[in-house]
C-alpha positions in Angstrom: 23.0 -5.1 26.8 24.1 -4.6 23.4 21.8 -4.6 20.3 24.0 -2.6 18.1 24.0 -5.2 15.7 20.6 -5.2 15.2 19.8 -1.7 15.0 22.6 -1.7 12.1 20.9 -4.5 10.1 17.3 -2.4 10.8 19.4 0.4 9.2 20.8 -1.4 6.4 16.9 -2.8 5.1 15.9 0.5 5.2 18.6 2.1 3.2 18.0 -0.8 0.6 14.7 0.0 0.6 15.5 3.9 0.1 18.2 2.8 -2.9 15.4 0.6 -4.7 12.6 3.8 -4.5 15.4 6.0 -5.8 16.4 3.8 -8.3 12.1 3.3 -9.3 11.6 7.3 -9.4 15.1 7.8 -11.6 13.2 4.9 -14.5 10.3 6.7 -14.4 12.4 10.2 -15.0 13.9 8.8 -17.8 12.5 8.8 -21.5 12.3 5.1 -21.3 8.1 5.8 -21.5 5.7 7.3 -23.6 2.8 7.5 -25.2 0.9 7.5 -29.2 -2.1 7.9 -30.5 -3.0 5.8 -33.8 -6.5 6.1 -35.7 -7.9 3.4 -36.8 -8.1 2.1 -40.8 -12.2 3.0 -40.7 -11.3 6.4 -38.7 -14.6 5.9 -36.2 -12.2 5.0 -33.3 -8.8 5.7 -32.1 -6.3 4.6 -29.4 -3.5 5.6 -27.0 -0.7 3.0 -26.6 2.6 3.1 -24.7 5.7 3.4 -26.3 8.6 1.6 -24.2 12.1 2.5 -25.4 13.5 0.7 -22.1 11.2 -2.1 -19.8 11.7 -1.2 -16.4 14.0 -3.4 -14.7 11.5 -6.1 -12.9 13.8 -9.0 -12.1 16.3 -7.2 -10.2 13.7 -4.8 -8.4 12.0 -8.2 -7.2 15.3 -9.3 -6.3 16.4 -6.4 -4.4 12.8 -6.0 -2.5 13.1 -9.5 -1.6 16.8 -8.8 0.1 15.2 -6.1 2.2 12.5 -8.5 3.3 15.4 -11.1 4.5 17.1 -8.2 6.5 14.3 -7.5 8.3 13.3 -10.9 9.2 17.3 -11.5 10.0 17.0 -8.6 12.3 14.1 -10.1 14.2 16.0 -13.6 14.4 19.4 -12.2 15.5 17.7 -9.6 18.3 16.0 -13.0 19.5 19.4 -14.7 19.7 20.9 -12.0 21.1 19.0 -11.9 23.7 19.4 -15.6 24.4 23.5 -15.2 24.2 23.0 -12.2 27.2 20.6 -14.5 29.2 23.6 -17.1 29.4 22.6 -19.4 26.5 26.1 -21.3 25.2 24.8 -24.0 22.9 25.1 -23.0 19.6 23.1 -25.6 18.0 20.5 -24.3 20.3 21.2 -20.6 19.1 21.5 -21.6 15.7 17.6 -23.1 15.6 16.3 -20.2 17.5 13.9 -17.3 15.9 11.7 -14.7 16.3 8.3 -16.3 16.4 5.9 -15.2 13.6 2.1 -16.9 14.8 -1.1 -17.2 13.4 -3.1 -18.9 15.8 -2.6 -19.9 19.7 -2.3 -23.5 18.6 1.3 -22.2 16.3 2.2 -20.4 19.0 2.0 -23.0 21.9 4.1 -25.7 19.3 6.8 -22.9 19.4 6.9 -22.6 23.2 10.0 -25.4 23.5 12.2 -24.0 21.0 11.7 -20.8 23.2 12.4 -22.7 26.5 15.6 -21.4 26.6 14.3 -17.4 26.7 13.5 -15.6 29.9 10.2 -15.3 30.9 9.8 -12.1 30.3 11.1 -12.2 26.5 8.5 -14.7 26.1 6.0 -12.7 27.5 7.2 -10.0 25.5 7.0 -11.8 22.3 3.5 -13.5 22.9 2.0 -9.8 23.1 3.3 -8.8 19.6 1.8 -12.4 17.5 -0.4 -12.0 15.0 -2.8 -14.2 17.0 -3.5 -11.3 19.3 -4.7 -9.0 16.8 -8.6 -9.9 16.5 -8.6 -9.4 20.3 -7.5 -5.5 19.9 -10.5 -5.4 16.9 -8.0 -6.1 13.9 -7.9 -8.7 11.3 -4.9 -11.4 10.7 -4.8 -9.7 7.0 -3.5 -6.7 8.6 -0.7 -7.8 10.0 2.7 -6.9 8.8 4.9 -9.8 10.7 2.7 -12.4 8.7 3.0 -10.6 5.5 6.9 -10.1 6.9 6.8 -14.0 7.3 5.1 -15.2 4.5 7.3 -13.1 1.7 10.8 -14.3 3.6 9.7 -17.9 3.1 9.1 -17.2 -0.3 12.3 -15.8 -1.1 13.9 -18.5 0.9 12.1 -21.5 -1.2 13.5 -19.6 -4.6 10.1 -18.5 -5.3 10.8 -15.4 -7.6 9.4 -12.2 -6.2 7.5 -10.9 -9.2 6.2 -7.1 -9.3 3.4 -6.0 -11.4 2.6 -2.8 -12.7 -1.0 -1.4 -11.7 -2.3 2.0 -12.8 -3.1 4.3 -10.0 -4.0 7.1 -12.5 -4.8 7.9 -15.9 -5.6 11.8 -17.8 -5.9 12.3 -21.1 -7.0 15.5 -22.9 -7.5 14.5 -26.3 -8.3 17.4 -28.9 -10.8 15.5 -31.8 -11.2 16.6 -34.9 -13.8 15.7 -37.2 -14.3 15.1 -40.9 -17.7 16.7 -40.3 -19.7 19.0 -37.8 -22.6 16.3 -38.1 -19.6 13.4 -37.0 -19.1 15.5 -34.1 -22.1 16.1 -32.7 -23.0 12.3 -33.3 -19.8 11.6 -31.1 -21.5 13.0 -27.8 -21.0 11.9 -24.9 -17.5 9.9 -25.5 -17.2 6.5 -25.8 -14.1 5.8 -24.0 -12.6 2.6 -22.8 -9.6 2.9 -20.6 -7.4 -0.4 -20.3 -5.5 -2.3 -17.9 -2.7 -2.4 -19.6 1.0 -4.0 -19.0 3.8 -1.9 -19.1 5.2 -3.1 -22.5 5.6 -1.5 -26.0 2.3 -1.6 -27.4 0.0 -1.5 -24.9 -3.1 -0.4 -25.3 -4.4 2.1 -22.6 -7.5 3.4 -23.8 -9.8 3.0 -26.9 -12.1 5.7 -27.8 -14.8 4.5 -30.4 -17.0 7.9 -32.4 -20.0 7.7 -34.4 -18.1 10.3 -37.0 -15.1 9.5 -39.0 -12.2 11.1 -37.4 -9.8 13.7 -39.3 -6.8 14.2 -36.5 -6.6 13.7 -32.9 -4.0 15.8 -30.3 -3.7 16.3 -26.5 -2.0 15.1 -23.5 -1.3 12.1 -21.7 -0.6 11.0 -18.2 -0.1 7.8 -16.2 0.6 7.3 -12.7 1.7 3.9 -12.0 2.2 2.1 -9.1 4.8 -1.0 -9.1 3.2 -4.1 -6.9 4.7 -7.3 -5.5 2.0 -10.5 -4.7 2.1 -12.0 -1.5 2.2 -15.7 -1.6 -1.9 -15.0 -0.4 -2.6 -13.4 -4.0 -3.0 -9.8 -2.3 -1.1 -6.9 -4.1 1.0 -3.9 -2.4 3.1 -1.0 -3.9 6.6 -2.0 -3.6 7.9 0.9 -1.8 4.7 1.1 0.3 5.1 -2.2 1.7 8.3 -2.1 2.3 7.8 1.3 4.5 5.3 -0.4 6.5 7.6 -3.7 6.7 10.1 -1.0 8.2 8.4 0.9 10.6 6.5 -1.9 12.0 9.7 -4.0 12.4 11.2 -1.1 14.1 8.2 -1.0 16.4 8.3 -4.8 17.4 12.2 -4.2 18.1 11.7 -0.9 20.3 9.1 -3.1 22.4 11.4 -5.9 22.3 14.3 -3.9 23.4 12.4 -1.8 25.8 11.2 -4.8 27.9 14.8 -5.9 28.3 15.8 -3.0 29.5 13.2 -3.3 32.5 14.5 -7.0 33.1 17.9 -6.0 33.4 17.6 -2.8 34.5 
């Protein structure tokens, strides 16, 4: 038995994954973001906006998430060939239509069972006890499970459909120091009236609006953001980028270790 292939394709998605997350934290390091405060022309309001010297590079982190996704769902395929190749399997047509099965329903899997003929029993068996199908009976939900999500974004990528991250916030502080044109503005200006935005990350933005019954004179403080860059399955749900791409990991790894382990009975 030799999956040493395998395991180095598993190895190479995750150190892809590891360069993208380094290369995420180094932009947000940089100076490339900030943050101004601008009151407005009747000075009973003011806002914070971004300032964005350098947009974060979106097209080529989709890109490069999306090449992690296809070596994961390669390593799946290729540990299901291998395994046909070591069970005598010669016909590379055969071979070359063969993959790891990815199924939603018993009714997906049974239309899958002749392109597995050609499988031992036992991989079969093996394979049925990881679908997504079976999840409801353990008391999970199809939404949770990774090998769809695994499936759905590899199709994507393989129709050309651009992998598009969005930026959510995860976090927002601000500790604005107000100063009034009078004592009788300030005290009319309690509690705050703050709106905090939704904002995309571009020059301009506007992340919160804070409106005052008194005409302001200067406002100061500090500001913090804690953002979070998402990818959109094809089933409109969100996910961090590096989040779901350590879950993608580790649960690939897992489905591989069972794999892998139940050969090793069978030829034992």
């Amino acid at each position: 038995m030799d999956f040493s292939d395998q395991i180095s394709r598993l190895a190479r998605a995750h150190q892809l994954g590891a360069e993208l997350s380094a290369d995420m934290q180094a932009w947000t390091r940089s100076d490339s973001c900030g943050a101004r405060a601008s009151i407005a022309e009747d000075r009973l309001s003011w806002e914070l906006r971004l300032q964005v010297s350098q947009p974060p590079p979106l097209a080529e982190w989709g890109f490069r998430f999306g090449e992690s996704v296809n070596h994961l769902r390669a390593t799946l395929d290729n540990l299901v060939v291998a395994i046909a190749r070591q069970s005598g399997v010669t016909d590379e047509r055969q071979l070359k239509t063969l993959m790891f099965p990815i199924c939603g329903t018993p009714k997906e899997w049974k239309s899958r069972q002749k392109a597995l003929a050609c499988l031992p029993d036992w991989c079969r068996d093996a394979l049925e006890q990881l679908q997504p199908f079976q999840r409801p009976e353990h008391g999970g939900t199809l939404d949770e499970d990774l090998l769809l999500a695994l499936r759905d974004l590899d199709n994507s990528t393989k129709h050309h459909l651009q992998v598009k991250p969005d930026l959510a916030p995860q976090a927002i502080q601000h500790a604005p120091a107000i100063e009034f044109e009078t004592e009788e503005g300030a005290a009319a200006s309690v509690p705050p009236d703050t709106e905090v935005m939704v904002a995309p990350l571009e020059d301009g933005a506007v992340l919160l609006r804070h409106r005052t019954n008194g005409r302001i004179k200067s406002v100061e403080g500090r500001y913090s953001i804690t953002v979070q860059v998402q990818v959109v399955l094809p089933d409109s749900r969100a996910f961090g980028v590096t989040d779901l791409l350590a879950a993608l990991w580790e649960y690939t790894r897992v489905v591989m270790d069972h794999v892998i382990g139940t050969a090793e009975q069978a030829w034992a």
